[in-house]
N, C-alpha and C positions, 0 to 999 in steps of 0.2 A: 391201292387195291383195285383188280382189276373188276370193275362188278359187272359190268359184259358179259367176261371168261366163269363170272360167275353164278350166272344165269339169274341176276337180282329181278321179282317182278312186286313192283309194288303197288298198292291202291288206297285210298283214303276213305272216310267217311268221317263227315265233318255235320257235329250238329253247334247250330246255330237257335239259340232262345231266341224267339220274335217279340216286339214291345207291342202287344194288343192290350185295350183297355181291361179284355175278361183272359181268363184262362180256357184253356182247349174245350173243358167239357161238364165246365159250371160259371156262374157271372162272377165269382170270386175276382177280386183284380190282384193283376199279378206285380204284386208287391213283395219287395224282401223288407223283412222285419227284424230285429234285432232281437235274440232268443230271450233277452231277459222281459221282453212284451207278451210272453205266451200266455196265456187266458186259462190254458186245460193242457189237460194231458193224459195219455189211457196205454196200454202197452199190449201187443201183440207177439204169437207164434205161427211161423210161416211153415207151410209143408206144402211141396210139389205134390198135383196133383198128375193122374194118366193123363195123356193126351188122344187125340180119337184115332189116331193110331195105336193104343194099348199101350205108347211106353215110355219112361217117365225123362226126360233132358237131361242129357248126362250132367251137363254143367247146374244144372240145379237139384240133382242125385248128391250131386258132392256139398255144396251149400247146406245139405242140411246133414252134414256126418255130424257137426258140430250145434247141439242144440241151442237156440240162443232167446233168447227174450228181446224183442224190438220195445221201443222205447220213444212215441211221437210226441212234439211239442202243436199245440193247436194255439190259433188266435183268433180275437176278431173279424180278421179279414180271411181265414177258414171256414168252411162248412162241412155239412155231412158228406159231399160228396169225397172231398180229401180223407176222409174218415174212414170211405168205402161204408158210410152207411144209409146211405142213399143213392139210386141209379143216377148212371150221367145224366148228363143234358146234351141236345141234339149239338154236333159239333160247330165251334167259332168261326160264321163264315167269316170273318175277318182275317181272324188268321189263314184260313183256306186260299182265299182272296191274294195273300201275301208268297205264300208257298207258288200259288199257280202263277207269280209273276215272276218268280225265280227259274220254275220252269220252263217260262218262253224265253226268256232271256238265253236260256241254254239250248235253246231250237229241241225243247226234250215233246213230247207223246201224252197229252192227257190218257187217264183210265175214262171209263166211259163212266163207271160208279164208286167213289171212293169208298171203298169197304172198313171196315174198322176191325184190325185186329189186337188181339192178345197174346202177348210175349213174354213169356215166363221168366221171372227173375225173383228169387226169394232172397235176395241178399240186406234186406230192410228198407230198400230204396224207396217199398211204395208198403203201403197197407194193404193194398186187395191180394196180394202175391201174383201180379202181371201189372205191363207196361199196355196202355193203347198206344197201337199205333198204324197208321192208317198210307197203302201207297198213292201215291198224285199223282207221276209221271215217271216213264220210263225214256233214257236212250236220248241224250243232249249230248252236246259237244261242246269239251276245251281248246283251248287254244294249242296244234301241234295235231299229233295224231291223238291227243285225250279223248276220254269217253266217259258222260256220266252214264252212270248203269238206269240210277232210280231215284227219285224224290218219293220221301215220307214225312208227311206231318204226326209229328209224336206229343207226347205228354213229358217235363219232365219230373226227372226222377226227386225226391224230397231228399233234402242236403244234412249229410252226416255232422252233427253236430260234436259228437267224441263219440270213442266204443259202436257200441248200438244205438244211442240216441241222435233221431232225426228230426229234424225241423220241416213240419207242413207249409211252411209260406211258399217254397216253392217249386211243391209236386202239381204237377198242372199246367205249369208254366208253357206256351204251344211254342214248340221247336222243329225247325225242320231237319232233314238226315239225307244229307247230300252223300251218297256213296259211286265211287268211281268201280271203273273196270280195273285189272291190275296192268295197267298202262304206263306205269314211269319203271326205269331202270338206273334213274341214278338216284343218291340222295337228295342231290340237290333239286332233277325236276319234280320230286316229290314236295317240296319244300315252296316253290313256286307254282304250283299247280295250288297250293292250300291256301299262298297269297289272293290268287286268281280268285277262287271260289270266295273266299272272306271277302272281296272286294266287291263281287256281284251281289255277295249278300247286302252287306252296309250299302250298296247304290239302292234302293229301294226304300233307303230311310227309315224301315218299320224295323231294325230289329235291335236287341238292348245293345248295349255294349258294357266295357268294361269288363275284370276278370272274372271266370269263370262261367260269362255268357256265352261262349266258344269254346267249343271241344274238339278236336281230329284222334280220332281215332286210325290205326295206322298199320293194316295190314304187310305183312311182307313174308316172302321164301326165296330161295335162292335152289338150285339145281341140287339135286338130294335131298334138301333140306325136307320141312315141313311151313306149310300157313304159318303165322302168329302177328295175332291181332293184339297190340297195342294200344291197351284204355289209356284218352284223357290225357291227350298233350295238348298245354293249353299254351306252351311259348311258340310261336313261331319258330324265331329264331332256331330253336333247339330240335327241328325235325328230321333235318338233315342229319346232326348230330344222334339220336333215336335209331336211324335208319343203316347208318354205318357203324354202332357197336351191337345193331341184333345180325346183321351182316357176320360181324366180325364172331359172334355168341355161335353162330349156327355150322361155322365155318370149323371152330373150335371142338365144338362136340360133334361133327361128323368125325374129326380127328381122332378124338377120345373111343366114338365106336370103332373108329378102324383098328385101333390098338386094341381096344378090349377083346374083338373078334381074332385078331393075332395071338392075346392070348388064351383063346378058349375060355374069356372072363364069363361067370355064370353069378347068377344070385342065390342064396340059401333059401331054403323054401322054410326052415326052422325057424322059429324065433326063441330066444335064449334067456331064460332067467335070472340074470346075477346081479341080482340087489345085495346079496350076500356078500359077493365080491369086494361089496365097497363099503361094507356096514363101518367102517374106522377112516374112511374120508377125507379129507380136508376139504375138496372139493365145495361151497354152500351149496352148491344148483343138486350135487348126484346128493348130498346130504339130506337135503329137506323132501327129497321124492319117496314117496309110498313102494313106487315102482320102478326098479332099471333094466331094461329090455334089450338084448346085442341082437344083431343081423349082421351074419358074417357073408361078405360078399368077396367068393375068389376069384382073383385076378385083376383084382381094383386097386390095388396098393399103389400110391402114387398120383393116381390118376382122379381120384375123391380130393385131395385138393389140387388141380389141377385147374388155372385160370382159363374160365370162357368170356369174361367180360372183366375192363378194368374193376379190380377188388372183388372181385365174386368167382365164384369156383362152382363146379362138379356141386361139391356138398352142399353149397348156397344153397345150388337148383334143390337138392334132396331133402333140405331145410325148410325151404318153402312150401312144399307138401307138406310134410309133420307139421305146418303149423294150422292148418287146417283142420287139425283135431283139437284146437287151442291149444298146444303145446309152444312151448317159446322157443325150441330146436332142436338140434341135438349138436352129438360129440361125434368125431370119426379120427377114426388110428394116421389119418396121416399128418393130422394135428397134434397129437397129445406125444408127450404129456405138455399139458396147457392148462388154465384155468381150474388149478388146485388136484390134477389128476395126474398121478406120480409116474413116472419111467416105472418102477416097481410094480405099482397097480396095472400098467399097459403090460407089463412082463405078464403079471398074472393071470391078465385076463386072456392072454393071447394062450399059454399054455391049456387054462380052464376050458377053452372052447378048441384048443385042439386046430389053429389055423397056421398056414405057413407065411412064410412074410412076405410073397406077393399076392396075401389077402389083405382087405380090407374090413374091419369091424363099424357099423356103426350103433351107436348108442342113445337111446330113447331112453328118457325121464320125465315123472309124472303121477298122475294118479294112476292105477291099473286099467282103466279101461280106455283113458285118454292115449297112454302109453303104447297098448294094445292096439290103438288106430293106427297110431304113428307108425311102429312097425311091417303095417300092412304099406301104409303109404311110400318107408322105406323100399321096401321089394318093387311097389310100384314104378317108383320113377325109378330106381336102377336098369329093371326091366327098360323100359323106354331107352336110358341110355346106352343099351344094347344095340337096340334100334338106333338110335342117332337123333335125330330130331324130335320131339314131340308138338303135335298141335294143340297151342294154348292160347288161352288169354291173357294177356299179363301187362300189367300197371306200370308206369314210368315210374324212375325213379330220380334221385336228383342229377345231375349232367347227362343226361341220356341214358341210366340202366335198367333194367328193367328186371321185373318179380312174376314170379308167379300168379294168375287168383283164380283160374280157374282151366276146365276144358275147354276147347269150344264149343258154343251150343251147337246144337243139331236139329231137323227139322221139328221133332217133337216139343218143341219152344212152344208156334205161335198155334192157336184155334181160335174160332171166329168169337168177338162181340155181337152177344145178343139184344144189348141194350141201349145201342147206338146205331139207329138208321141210317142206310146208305147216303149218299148227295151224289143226285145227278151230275154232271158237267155235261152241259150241252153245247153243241157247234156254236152256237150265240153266244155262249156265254165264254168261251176260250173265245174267240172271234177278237171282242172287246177287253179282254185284260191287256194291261196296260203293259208294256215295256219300260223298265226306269231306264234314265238316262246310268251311262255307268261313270264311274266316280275318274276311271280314266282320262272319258271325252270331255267330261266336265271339267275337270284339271287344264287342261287343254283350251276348253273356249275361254275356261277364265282368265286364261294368262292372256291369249287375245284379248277378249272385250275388257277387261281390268285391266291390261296392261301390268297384270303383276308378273316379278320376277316367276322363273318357274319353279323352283322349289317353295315358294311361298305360297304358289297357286295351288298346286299338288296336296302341301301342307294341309291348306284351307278345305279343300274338296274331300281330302282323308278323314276331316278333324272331326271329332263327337259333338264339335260346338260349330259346325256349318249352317244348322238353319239361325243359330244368330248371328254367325259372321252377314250371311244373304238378308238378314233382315237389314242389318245396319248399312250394305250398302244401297239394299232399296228408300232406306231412308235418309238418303244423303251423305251420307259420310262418305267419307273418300275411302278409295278399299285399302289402300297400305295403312294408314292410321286404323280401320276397322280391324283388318289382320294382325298388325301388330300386337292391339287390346286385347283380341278374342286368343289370338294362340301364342302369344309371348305374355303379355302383365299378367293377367290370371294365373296363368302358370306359375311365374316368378313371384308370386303375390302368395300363392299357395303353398311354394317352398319355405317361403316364409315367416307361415303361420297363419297369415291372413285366412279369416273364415269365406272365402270366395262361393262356397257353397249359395250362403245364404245373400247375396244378391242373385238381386232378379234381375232376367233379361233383360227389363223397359230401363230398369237402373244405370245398365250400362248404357242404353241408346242414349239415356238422356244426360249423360255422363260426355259422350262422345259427341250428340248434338249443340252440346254449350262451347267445344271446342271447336266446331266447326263459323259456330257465330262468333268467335271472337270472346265471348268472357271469359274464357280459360285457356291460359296456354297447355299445351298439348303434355306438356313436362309435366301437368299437373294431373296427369290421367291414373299412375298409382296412386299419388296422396289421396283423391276422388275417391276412387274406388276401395280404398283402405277404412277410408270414415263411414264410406256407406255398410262396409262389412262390421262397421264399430256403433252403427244402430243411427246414424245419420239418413234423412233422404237425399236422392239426390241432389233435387234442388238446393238445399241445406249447407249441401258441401260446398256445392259448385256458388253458391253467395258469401260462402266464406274464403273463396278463394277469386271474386271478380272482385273488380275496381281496378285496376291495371296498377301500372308504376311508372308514373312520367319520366320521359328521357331524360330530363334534369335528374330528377330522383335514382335513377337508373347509372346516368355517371356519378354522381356523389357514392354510390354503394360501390360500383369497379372501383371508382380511384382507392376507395378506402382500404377494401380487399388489397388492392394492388400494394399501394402503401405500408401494410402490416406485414406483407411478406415478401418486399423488396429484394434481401438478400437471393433468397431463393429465387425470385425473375432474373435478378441479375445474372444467379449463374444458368438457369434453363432457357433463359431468350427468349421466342418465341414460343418453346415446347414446355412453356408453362403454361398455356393456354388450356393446355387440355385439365389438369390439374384444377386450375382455378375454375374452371366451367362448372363445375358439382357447387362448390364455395358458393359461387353468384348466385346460381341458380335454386339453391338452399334458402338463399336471404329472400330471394324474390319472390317463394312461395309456388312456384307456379303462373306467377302472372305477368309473365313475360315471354315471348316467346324463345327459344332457343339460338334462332339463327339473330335474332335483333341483341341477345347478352354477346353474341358470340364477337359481333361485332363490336359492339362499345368495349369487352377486353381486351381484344387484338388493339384497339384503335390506342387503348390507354397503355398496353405493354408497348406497344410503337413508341410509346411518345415518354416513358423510361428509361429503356433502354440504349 
């Protein structure tokens, strides 16, 4: 695909949760909890209010077609302010502090007063029905001809727990909202530009990690097309991927318009009553509805199921609207007869409404009034697909597809916070914020001054577990044994079941300090570490596994080994070394060191063979 010729322009916005001890706009600390810990609970209805322009944000116009009951989990470590019933508190300079070192980092433009605003979203995300969120800095620079636009430090959103039910532990949470210009045109530098940013972020060492602490969000349009902003892609890896099937989505339904427009396709302004039609059914879905609703749309035939993305169609997109009135979908003629809905019945219905067969019928089911939405919503997105592209927002789905959820907002979104005072930034105070070092250059001296391999070094300077690896080497340990511990045994230790969680940092030091003095061979650094996760200290471990094994004792154990499985040396020769090495090393507990068993085998397979 040529995405040049196809004028792709894309841009990101990537929000990053920061790891501060309090939340954005109360001392709450920002802790996730596990929902069965919630203390209370109270339940709320969200309605968009005007904005001071008089008029209400389309995309939260539509959020409340469907009326719903939010549903919050409260804890301990919540207060009134997550509750919305209590005013903020003056904003987290700490977090501030973190935000404005991300923006020197990007050569970006302090604000002179960081204003605090409100951004409408009633989707249950928060209680008060708006996000705070506040700009930092405008107009930094990526690597290439990139452009950040803006830095904003926000609040975040509280985590869907099922349905409607949210969980408070972590509405609050202070995030930043790194948003670019629309500066990439392939998928790939969109993809590497997201690296870039994530990597500036993690060098400043204050922000959480793990899943779901990172979000990109992921603008894109191509030449005809329309905008569409892409919530909440949280793999890497799969951006690229994202960026080349809405590519391939947009490319598709300009297609679809050009045809529609060849054949003078139009949408029904009527909508049609034939519940009647299907009163004897087989169909469960048309059976069990109150209500069955047609919209005959001519000059669609064909082209309603027509692919815009792998497994999604035309009718998907028109799907995904109707369910915005809760409805779970609908039906349309260029599917049926399908799921219980006869050739006979599709005859019927097609004569009852009087359509020809390069129309399309679709069909809403439901309650009446839910059904009644849906039909509106029908006309709706047809209409658009007239048009050819629409501007939306719309959610990932699994390998890169994407759904509908909404408009895009519009200026009528954000108005000011009145209960959250400004914060100056003055010349002094940008002056002295700090530049981290970036995770790149550090990769880099490390491999110098450590002499580690470079992908080992890179590994270490990427890793969520760096400030222990840096501890362990400031306290002696040699850095490849440090390395090894910190981003290999843990790991492989965790695959395995071992509860690695529950040691503590000093654990491992002192784990790794016994092997540097001598009382533990290096071999023994899982077993260590497996006991202390089994409720052992370290010291504990590491006395159950010194006293060494003299060299006499050391050959009586190889010959023995050697001895029992003769056959087998006789026929592998030397290349039974490798085999027997685990064997020896098994008997010896650890207290030996590797290269000294390696020796005494080779020495006794030699003298064998």
């Amino acid at each position: 695909m040529d995405f040049k010729a196809l004028g792709l322009k894309a841009g990101i916005e990537i929000h990053q949760q920061l790891d501060t001890a309090e939340k954005l706009f109360c001392h709450c600390p920002t802790t996730l909890r596990e929902t069965e810990e919630h203390t209370g609970e109270f339940f709320r209805y969200l309605h968009a209010t005007v904005s001071e322009m008089g008029e209400v944000d389309r995309a939260a116009a539509e959020e409340m077609m469907n009326r719903r009951q939010f549903h919050y989990l409260t804890y301990d470590t919540t207060c009134l302010v997550e509750n919305d019933e209590e005013p903020p508190a003056p904003m987290n300079p700490e977090a501030l502090e973190i935000a404005l070192q991300v923006a020197r980092t990007f050569e970006m433009h302090p604000v002179e007063q960081v204003h605090t605003m409100r951004k409408l979203v009633i989707d249950g995300s928060n209680t008060s029905g708006f996000q705070r969120t506040a700009m930092v800095a405008m107009g930094g620079v990526l690597p290439g001809d990139g452009e950040v636009e803006t830095l904003c430090l926000e609040e975040e959103a509280a985590q869907r727990v099922e349905g409607s039910t949210f969980s408070l532990d972590r509405l609050g949470i202070p995030l930043v909202e790194i948003t670019t210009s629309p500066c990439m045109h392939t998928p790939e530098a969109v993809q590497e530009t997201a690296e870039y940013i994530g990597m500036v972020l993690r060098s400043t060492g204050k922000v959480k990690r793990g899943l779901g602490t990172i979000r990109q969000d992921v603008n894109i349009s191509i030449k005809d097309g329309a905008r569409v902003e892409i919530k909440g892609v949280q793999d890497l890896a799969l951006i690229a991927e994202v960026v080349r099937r809405e590519v391939t989505r947009q490319v598709n339904l300009l297609a679809i318009r050009d045809e529609l427009r060849v054949r003078n396709a139009s949408v029904g302004e009527e909508t049609h009553d034939v519940t009647a039609l299907f009163a004897e059914t087989k169909s469960s879905i048309l059976k069990r509805a109150k209500s069955i609703l047609a919209v005959v749309l001519p000059g669609f035939a064909g082209l309603v199921g027509r692919e815009v993305q792998p497994g999604r169609r035309l009718g998907t997109e028109i799907s995904d609207y109707v369910k915005k009135c809760g409805l779970g979908g609908i039906f349309h003629t260029d599917e049926l007869p399908a799921y219980g809905v006869t050739a006979e019945e599709v005859a019927a219905l097609r004569a009852h409404l009087g359509v020809a067969d390069e129309d399309a019928v679709i069909l809403i089911s439901g309650s009446k009034e839910k059904a009644a939405c849906g039909a509106k919503q029908v006309r709706h997105r047809a209409r658009l697909a007239l048009e050819g592209v629409p501007e939306e927002t719309r959610k990932m789905l699994d390998e890169g597809n994407t759904a509908y959820m909404r408009p895009l907002p519009g200026a009528a979104r954000m108005y000011p916070e009145t209960d959250v005072l400004p914060v100056t930034i003055t010349g002094e105070h940008w002056a002295a914020v700090r530049v981290p070092e970036l995770l790149s250059d550090l990769a880099r001296r490390m491999e110098d001054e450590l002499e580690l391999d470079p992908a080992v070094a890179r590994q270490a300077a990427y890793s969520e577990h760096l400030p222990l690896f840096r501890a362990a080497v400031q306290a002696g340990i040699k850095p490849n044994l440090a390395a090894r511990t910190v981003l290999g045994t843990l790991k492989e230790l965790s695959r395995d079941g071992v509860a690695v969680e529950t040691i503590a940092d000093q654990d491992v030091l002192n784990v790794l300090a016994a092997v540097e003095k001598g009382e533990v061979a290096k071999e023994a650094v899982p077993d260590l570490l497996t006991e202390v996760a089994g409720g052992k200290t370290a010291a504990e471990a590491v006395a159950d596994h010194a006293g060494g094994v003299s060299a006499e004792e050391l050959a009586a154990i190889v010959e023995k080994i050697v001895a029992e499985r003769i056959k087998f040396v006789q026929e592998k020769q030397m290349r039974a070394l490798g085999p027997l090495m685990g064997v020896v090393m098994k008997e010896v507990r650890g207290k030996v060191d590797g290269k000294i068993v390696s020796e005494a085998l080779r020495a006794e397979i030699s003298r064998v063979i």
